[in-house]
C-alpha positions in Angstrom: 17.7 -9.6 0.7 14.7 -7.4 1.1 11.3 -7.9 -0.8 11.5 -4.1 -2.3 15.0 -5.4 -4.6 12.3 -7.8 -6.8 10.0 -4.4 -7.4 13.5 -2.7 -8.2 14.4 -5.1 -10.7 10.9 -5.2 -12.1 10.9 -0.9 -12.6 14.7 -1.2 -14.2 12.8 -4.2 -17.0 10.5 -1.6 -17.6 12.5 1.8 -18.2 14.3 1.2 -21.7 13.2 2.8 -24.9 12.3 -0.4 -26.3 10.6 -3.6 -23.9 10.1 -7.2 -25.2 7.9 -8.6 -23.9 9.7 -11.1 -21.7 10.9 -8.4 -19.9 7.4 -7.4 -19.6 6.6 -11.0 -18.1 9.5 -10.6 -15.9 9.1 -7.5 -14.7 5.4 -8.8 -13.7 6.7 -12.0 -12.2 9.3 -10.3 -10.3 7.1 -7.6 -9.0 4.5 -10.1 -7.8 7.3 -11.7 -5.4 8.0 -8.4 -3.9 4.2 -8.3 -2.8 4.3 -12.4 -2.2 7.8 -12.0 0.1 6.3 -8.2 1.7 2.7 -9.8 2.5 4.5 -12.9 4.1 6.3 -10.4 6.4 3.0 -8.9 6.8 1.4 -12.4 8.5 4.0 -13.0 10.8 4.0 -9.5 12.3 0.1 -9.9 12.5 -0.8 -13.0 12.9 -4.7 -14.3 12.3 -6.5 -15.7 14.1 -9.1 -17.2 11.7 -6.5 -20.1 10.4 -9.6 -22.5 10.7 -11.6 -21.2 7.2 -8.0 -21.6 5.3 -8.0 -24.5 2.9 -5.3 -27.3 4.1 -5.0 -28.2 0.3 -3.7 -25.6 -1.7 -0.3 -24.0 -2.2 1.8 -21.8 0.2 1.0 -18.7 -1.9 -2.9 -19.3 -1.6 -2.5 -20.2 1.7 -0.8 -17.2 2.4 -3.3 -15.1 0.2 -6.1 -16.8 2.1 -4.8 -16.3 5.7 -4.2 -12.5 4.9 -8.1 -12.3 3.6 -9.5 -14.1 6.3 -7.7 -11.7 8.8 -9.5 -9.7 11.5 -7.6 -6.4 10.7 -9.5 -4.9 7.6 -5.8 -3.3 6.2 -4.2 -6.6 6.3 -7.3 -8.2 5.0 -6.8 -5.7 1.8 -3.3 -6.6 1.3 -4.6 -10.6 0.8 -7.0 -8.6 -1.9 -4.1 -7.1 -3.8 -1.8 -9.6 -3.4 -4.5 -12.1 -5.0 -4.7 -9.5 -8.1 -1.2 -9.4 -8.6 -0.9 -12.9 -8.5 -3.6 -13.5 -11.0 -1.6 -11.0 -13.6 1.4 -13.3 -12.6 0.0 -16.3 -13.6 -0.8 -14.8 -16.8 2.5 -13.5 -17.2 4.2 -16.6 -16.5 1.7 -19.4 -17.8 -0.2 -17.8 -20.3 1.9 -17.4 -23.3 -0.2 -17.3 -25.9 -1.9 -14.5 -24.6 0.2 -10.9 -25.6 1.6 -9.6 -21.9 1.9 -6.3 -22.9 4.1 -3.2 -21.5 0.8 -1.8 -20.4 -0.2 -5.2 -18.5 3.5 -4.8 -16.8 3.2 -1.5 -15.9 0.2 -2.3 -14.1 1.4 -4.7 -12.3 4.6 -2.8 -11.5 2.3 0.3 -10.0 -0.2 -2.2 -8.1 2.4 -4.1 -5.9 4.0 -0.1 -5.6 0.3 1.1 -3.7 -0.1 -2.5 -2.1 3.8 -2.3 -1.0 2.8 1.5 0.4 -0.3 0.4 2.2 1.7 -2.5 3.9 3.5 0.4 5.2 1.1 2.0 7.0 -0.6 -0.6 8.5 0.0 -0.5 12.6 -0.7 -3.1 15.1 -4.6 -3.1 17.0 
């Protein structure tokens, strides 16, 4: 499976008349793991090497968001930028519920990991 099928799903949440806002949630969630899953492909085709400054402590997704912002290469080091503001509207999404998650907040979140997923794209080796 490739990362793109999460943002797939996500956009197909988002394109009937009427969205709940689970789907909204969803659609977030799912959209973030397409950035999480494209950004890990990311590391291992251009690996750091500033591992050192990232925390031992902390989850593989901050891990991974750390490693990526710590990077050398100023593209990749922009992905681990985006990818920690998409994961900050997933947490919301998927923790938050008493705050509304709206269709707006989704579609947001939908278009962010579309640019981040784009600039992934055109980043080349040094």
């Amino acid at each position: 499976m490739e990362p793109i099928e999460f943002l797939k799903s996500a956009e197909v949440l988002l394109e009937k008349e009427s969205v709940a806002e689970v789907e909204c949630r969803n659609a977030a969630s799912r959209a973030y793991y397409s950035a999480y899953h494209s950004c890990l492909d990311l590391s291992k085709r251009y690996p750091t090497t500033n591992d050192n400054r990232v925390k031992k402590d902390v989850g593989m997704h901050e891990k991974l968001i750390q490693t990526l912002c710590e990077h050398q290469d100023v593209q990749v080091k922009s992905a681990g930028y985006s990818l920690r503001q998409v994961k900050t509207r997933r947490v919301k999404a998927d923790y938050k519920l008493v705050q509304n998650f709206t269709l707006q907040d989704a579609k947001f979140t939908v278009n962010s990991v579309q640019k981040l997923l784009q600039e992934i794209g055109k980043i080349q080796p040094v």
